[in-house]
Gaussian input, Z-matrix of N, CA and C with variables (Angstrom, degrees):
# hf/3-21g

backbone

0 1
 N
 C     1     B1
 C     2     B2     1     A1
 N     3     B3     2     A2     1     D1
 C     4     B4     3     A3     2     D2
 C     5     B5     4     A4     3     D3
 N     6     B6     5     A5     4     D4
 C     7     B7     6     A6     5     D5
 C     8     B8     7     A7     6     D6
 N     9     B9     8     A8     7     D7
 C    10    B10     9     A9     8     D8
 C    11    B11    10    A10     9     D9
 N    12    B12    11    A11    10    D10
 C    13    B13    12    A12    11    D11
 C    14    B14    13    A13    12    D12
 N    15    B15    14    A14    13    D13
 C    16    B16    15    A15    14    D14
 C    17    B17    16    A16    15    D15
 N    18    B18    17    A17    16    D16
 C    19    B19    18    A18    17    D17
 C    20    B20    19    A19    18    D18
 N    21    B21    20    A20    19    D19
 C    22    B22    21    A21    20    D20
 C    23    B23    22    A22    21    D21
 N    24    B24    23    A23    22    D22
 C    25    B25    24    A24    23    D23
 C    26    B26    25    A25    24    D24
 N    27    B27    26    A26    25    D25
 C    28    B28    27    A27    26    D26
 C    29    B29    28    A28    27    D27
 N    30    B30    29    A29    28    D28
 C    31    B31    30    A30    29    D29
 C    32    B32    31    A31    30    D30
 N    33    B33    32    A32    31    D31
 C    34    B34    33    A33    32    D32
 C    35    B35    34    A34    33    D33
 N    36    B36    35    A35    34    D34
 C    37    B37    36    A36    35    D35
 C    38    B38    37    A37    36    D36
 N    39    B39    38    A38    37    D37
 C    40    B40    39    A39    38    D38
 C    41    B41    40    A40    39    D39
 N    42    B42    41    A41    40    D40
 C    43    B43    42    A42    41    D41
 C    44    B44    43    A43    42    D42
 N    45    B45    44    A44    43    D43
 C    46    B46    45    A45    44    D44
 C    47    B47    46    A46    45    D45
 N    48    B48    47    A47    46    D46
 C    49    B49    48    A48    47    D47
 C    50    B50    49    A49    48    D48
 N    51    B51    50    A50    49    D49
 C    52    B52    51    A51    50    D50
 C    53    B53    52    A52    51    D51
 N    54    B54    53    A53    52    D52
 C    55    B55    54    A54    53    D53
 C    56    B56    55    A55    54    D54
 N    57    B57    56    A56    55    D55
 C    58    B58    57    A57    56    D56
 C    59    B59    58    A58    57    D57
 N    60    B60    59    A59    58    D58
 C    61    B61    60    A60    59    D59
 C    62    B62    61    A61    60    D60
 N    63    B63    62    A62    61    D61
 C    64    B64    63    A63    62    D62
 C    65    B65    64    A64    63    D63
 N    66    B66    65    A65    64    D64
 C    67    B67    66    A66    65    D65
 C    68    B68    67    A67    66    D66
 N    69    B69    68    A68    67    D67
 C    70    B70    69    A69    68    D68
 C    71    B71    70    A70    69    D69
 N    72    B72    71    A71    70    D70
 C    73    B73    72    A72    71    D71
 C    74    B74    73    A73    72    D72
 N    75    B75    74    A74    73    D73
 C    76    B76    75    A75    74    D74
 C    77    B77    76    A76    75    D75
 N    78    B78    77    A77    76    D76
 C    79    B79    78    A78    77    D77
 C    80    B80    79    A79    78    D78
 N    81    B81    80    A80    79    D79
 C    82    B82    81    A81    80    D80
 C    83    B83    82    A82    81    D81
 N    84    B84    83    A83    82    D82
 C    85    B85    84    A84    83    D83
 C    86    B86    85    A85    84    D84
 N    87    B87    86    A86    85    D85
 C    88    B88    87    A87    86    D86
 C    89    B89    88    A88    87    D87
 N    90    B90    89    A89    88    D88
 C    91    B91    90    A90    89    D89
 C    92    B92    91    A91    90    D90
 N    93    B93    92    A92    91    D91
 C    94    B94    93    A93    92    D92
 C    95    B95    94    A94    93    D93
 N    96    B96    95    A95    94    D94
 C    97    B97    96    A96    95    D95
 C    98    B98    97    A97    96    D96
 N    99    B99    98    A98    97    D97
 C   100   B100    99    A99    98    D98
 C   101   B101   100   A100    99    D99
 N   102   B102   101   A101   100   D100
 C   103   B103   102   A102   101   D101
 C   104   B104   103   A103   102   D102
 N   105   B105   104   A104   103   D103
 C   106   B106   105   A105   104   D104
 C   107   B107   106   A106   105   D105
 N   108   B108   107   A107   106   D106
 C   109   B109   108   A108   107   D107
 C   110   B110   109   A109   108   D108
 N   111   B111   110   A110   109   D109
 C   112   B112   111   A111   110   D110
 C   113   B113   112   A112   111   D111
 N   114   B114   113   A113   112   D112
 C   115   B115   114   A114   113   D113
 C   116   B116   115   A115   114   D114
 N   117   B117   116   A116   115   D115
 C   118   B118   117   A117   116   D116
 C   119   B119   118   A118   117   D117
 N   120   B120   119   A119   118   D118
 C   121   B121   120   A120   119   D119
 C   122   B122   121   A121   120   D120
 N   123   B123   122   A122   121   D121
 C   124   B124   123   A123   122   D122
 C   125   B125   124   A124   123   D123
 N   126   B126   125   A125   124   D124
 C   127   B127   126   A126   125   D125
 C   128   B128   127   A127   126   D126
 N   129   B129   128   A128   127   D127
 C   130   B130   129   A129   128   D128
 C   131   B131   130   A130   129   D129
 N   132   B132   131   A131   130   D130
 C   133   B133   132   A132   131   D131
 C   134   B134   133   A133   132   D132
 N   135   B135   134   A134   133   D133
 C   136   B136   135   A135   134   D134
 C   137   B137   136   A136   135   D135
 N   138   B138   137   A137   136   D136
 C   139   B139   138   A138   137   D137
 C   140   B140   139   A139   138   D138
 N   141   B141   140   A140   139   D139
 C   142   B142   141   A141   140   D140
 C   143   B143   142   A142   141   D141
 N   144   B144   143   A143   142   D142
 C   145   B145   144   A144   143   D143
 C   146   B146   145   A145   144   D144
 N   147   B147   146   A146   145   D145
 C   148   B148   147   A147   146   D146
 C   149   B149   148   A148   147   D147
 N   150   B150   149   A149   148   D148
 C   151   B151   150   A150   149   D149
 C   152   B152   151   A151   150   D150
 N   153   B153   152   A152   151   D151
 C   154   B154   153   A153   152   D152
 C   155   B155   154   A154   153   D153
 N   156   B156   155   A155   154   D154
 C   157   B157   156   A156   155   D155
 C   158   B158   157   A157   156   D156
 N   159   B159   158   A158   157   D157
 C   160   B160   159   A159   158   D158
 C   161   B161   160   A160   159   D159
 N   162   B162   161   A161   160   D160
 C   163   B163   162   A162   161   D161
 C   164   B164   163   A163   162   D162
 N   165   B165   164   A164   163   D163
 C   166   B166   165   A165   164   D164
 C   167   B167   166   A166   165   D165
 N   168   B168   167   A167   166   D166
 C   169   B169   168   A168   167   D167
 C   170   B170   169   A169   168   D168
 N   171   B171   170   A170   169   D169
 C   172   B172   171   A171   170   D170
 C   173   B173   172   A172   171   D171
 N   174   B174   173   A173   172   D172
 C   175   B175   174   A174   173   D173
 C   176   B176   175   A175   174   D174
 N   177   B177   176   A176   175   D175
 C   178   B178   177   A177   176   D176
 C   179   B179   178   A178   177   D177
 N   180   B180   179   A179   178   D178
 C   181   B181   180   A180   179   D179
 C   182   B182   181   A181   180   D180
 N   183   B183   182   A182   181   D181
 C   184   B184   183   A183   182   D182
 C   185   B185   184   A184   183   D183
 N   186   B186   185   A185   184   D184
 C   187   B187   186   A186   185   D185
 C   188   B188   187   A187   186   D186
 N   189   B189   188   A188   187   D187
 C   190   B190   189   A189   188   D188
 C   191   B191   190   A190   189   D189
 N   192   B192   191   A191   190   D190
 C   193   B193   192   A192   191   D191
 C   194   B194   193   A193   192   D192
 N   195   B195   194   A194   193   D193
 C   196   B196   195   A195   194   D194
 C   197   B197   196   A196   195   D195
 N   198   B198   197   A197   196   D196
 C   199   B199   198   A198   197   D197
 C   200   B200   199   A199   198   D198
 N   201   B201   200   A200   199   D199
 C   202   B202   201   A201   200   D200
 C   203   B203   202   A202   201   D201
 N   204   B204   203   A203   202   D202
 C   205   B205   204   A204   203   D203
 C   206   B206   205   A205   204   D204
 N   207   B207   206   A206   205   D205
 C   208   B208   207   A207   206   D206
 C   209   B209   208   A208   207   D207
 N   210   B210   209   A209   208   D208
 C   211   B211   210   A210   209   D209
 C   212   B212   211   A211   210   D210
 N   213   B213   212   A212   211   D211
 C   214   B214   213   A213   212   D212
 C   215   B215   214   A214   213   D213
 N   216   B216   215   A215   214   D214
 C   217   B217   216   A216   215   D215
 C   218   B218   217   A217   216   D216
 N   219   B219   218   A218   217   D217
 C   220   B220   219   A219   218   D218
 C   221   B221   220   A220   219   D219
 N   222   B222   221   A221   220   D220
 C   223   B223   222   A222   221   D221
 C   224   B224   223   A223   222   D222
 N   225   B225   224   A224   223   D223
 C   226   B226   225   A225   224   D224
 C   227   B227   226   A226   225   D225
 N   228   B228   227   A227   226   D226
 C   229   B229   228   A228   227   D227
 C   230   B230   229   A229   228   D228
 N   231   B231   230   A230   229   D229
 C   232   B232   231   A231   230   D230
 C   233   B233   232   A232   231   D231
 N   234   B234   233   A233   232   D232
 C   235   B235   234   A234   233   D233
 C   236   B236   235   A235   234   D234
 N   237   B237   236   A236   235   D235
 C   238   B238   237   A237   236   D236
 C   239   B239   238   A238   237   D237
 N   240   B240   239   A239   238   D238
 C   241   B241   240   A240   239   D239
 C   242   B242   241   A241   240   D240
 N   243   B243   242   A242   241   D241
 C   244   B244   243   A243   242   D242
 C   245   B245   244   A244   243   D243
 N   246   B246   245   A245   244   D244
 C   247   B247   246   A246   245   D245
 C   248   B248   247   A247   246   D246
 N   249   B249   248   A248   247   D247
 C   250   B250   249   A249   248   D248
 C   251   B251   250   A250   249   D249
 N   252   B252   251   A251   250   D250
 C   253   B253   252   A252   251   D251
 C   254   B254   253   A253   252   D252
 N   255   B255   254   A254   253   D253
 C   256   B256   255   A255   254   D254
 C   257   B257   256   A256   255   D255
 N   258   B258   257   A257   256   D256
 C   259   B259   258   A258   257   D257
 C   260   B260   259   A259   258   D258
 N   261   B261   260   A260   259   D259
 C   262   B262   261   A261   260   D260
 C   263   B263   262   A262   261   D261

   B1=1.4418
   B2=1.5267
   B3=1.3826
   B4=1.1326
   B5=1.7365
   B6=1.6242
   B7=2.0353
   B8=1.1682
   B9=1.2401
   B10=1.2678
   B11=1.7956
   B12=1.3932
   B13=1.8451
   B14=1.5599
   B15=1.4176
   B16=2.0443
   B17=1.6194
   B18=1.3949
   B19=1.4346
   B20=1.1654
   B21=1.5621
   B22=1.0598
   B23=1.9543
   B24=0.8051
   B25=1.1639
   B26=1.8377
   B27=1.3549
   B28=1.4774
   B29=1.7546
   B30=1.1656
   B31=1.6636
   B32=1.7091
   B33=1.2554
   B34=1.4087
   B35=1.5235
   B36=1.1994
   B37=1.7947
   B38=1.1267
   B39=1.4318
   B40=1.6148
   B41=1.7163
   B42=1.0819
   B43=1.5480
   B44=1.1303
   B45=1.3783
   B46=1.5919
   B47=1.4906
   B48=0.8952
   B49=1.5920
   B50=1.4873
   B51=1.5267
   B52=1.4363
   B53=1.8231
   B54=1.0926
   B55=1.6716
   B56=1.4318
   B57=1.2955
   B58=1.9441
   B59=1.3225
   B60=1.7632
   B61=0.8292
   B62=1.5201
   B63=1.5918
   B64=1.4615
   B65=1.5408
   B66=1.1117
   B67=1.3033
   B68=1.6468
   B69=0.9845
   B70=1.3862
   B71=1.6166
   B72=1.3243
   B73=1.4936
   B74=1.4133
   B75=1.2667
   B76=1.7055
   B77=1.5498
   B78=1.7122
   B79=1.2500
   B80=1.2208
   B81=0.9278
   B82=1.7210
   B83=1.3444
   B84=1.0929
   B85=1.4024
   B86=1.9613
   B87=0.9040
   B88=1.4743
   B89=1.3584
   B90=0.8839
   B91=1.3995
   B92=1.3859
   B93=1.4292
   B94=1.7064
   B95=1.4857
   B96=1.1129
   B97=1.4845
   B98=1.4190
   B99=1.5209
   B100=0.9941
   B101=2.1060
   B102=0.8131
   B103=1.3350
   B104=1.3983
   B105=1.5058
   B106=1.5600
   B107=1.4594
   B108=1.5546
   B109=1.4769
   B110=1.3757
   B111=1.5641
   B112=1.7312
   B113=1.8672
   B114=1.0718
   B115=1.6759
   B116=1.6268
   B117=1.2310
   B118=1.7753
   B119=1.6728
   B120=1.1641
   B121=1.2930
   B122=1.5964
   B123=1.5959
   B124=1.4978
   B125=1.6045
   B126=0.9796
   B127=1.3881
   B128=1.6663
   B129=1.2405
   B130=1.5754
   B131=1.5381
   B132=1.0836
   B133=1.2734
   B134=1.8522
   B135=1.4795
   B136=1.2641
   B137=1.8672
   B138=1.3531
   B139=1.6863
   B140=1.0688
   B141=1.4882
   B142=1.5679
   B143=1.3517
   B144=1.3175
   B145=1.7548
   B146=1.5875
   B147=0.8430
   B148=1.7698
   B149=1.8821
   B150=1.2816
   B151=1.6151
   B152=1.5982
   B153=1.1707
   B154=1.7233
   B155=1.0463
   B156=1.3659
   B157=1.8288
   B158=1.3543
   B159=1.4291
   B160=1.4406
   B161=1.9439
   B162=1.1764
   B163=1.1682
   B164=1.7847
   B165=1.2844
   B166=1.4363
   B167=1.8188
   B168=1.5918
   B169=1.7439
   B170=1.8118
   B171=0.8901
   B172=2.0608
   B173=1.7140
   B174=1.5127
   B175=1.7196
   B176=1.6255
   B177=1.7014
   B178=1.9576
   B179=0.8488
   B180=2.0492
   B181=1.2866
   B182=1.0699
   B183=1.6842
   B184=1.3040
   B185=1.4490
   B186=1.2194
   B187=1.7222
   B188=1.4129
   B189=1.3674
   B190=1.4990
   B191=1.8739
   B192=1.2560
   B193=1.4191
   B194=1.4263
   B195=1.4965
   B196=1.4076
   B197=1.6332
   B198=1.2387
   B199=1.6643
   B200=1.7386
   B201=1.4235
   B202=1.1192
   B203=1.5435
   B204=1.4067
   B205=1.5677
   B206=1.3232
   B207=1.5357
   B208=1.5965
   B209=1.4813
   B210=1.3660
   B211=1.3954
   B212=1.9671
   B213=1.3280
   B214=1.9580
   B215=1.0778
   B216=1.7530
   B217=1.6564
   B218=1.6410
   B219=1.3332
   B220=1.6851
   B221=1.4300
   B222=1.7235
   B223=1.8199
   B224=1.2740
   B225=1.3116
   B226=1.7994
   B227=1.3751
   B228=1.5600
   B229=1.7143
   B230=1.5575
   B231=1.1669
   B232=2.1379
   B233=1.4438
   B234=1.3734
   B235=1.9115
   B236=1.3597
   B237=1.7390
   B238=1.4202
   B239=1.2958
   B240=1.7374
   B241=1.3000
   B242=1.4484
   B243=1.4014
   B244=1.3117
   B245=1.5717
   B246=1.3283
   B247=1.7601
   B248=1.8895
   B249=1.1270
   B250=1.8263
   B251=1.8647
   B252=1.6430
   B253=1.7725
   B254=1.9449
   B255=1.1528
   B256=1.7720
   B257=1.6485
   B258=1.0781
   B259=1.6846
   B260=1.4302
   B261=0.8616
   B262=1.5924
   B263=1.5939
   A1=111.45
   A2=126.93
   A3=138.84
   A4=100.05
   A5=95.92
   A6=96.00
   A7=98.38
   A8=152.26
   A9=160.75
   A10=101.87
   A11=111.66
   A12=101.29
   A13=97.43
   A14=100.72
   A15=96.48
   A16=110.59
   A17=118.29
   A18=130.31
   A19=79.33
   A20=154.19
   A21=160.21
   A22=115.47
   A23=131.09
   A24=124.45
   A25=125.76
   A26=87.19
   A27=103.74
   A28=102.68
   A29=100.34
   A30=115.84
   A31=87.18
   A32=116.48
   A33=104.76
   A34=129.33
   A35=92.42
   A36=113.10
   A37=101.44
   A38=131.97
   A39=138.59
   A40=83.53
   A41=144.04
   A42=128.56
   A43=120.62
   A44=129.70
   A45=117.29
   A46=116.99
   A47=145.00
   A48=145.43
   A49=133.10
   A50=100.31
   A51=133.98
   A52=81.28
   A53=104.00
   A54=98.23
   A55=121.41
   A56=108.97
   A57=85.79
   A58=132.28
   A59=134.06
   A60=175.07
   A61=103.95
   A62=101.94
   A63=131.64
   A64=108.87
   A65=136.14
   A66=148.94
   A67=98.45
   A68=124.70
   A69=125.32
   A70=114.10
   A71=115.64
   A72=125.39
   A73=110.98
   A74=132.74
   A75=134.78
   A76=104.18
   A77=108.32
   A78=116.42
   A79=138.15
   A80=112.24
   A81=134.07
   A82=101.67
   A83=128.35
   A84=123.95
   A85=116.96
   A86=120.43
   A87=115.85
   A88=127.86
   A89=115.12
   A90=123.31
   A91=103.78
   A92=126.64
   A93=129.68
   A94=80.31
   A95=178.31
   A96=153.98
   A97=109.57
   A98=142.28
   A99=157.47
   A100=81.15
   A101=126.94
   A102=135.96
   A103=136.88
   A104=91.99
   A105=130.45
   A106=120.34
   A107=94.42
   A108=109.03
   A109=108.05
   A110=120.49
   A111=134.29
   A112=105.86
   A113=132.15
   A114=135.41
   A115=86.53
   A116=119.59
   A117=110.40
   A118=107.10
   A119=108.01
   A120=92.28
   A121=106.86
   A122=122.26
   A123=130.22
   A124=94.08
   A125=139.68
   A126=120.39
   A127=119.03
   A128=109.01
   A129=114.19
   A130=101.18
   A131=156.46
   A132=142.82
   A133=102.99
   A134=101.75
   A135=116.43
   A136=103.59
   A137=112.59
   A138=108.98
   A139=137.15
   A140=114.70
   A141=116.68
   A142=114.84
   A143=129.39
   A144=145.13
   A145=101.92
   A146=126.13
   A147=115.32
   A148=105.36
   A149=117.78
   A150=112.57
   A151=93.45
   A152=133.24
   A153=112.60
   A154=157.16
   A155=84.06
   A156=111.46
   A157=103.74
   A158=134.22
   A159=129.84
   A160=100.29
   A161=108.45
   A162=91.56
   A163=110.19
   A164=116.19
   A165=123.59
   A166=92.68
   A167=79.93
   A168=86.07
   A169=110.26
   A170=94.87
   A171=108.18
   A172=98.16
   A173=112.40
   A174=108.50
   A175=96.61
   A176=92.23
   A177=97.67
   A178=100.27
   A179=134.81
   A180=112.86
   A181=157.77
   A182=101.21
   A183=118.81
   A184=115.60
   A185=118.93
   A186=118.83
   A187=134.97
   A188=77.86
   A189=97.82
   A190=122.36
   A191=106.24
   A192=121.25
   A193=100.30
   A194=112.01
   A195=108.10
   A196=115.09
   A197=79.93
   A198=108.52
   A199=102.13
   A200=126.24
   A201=125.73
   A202=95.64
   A203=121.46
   A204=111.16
   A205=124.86
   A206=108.87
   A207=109.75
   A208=116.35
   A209=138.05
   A210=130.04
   A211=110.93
   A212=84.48
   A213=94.93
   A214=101.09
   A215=115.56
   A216=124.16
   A217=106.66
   A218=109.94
   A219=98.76
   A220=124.77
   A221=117.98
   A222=129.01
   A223=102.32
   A224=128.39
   A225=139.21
   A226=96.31
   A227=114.08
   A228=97.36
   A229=115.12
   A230=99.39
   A231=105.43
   A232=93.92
   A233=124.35
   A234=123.43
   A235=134.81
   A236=87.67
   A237=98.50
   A238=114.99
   A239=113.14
   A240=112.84
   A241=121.44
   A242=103.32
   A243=125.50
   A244=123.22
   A245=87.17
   A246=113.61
   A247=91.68
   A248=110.67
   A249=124.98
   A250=93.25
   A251=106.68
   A252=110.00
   A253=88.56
   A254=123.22
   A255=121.35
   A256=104.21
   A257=113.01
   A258=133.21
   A259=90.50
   A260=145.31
   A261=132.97
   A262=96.49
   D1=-1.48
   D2=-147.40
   D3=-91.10
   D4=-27.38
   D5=-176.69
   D6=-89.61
   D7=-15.80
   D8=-155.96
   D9=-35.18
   D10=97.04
   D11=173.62
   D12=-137.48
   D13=48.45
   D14=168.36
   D15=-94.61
   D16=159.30
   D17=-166.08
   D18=-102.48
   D19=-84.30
   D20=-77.35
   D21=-110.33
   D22=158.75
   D23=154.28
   D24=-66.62
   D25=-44.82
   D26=-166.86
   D27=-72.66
   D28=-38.92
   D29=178.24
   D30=-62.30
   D31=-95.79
   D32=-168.10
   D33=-2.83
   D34=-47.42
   D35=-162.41
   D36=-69.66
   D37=-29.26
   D38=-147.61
   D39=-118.72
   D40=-54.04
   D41=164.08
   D42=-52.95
   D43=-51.69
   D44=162.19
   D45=-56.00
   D46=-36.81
   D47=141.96
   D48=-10.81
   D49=-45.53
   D50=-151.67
   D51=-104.49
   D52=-74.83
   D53=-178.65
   D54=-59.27
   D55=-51.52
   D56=167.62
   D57=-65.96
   D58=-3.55
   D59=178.02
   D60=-59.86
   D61=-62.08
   D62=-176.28
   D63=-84.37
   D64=-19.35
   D65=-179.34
   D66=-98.25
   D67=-49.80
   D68=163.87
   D69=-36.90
   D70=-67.24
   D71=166.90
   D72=-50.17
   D73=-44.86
   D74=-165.83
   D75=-66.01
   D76=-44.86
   D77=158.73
   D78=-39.93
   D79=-56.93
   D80=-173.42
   D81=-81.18
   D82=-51.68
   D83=164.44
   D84=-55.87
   D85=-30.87
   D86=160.71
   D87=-92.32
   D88=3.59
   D89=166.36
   D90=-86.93
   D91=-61.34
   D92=-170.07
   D93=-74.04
   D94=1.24
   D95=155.44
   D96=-98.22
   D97=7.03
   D98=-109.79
   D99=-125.82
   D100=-18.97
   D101=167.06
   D102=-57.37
   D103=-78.04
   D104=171.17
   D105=-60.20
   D106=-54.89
   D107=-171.99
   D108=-144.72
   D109=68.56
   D110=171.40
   D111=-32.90
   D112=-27.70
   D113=-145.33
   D114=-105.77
   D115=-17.69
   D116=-172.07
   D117=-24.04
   D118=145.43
   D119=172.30
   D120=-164.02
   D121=135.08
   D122=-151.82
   D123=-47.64
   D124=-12.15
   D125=171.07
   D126=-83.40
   D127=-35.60
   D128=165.50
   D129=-75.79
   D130=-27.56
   D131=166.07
   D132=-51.72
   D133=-80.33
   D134=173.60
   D135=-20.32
   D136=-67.61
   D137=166.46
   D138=-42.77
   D139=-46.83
   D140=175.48
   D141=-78.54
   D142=-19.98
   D143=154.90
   D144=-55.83
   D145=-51.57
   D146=-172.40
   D147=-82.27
   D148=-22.12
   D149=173.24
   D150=-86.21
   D151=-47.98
   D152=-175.80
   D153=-94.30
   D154=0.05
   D155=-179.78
   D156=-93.00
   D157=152.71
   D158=-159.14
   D159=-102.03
   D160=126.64
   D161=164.43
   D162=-123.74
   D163=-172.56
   D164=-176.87
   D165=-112.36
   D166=131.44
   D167=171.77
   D168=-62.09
   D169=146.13
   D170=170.08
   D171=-105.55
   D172=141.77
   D173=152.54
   D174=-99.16
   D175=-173.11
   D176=-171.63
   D177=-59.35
   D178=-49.63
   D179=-179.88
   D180=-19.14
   D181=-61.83
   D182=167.17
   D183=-75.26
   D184=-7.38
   D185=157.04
   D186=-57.66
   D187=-53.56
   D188=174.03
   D189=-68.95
   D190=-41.33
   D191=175.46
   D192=-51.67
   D193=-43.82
   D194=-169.72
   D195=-57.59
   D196=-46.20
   D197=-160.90
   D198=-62.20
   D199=-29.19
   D200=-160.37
   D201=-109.65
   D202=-34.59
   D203=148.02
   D204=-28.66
   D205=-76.01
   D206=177.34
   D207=-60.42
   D208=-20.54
   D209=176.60
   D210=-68.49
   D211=-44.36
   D212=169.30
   D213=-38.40
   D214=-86.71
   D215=-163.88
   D216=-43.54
   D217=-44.17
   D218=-177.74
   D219=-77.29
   D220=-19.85
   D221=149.27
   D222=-41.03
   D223=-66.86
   D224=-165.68
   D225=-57.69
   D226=-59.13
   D227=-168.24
   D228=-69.20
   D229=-48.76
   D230=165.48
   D231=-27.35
   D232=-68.60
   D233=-170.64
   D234=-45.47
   D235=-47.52
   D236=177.45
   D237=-65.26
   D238=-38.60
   D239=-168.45
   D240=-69.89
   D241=-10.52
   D242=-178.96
   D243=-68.00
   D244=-50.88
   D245=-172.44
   D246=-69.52
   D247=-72.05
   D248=169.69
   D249=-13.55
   D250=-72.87
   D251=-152.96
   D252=-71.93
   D253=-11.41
   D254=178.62
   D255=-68.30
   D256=-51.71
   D257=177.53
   D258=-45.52
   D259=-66.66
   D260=-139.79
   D261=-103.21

């Protein structure tokens, strides 16, 4: 809950969702390892999730594309929200 930077109601709702969601899993995953390895802890989860799950390499390009995608959508919403708080 700690990144939490939504304006929205509806956003809120869908990040708190997403994080107890994820805390749900951190749980459940230390409990069934709760044997072997009592100390599990959401950062060694978080670790053993990024070595086993498959991902596709990215170059900077496609980093960056991403990255300048999402800065757009959040310029537009900064605007809109702007124009919206001008109205009143």
């Amino acid at each position: 809950m700690a990144e939490y930077e939504v304006r929205g109601w509806r956003g809120w709702r869908h990040h708190i969702a997403m994080v107890c969601l994820a805390m749900l899993f951190v749980l459940k995953e230390r409990l069934l390892a709760a044997g072997p390895t009592p100390l599990l802890s959401a950062r060694d989860i978080v670790e053993l999730l990024a070595y086993y799950l498959p991902r596709r390499n990215r170059n900077e390009e496609e980093i960056f594309r991403a990255m300048q995608l999402r800065h757009s959508h959040r310029a537009k919403d900064i605007a809109r929200r702007a124009k919206k708080r001008a109205v009143f």
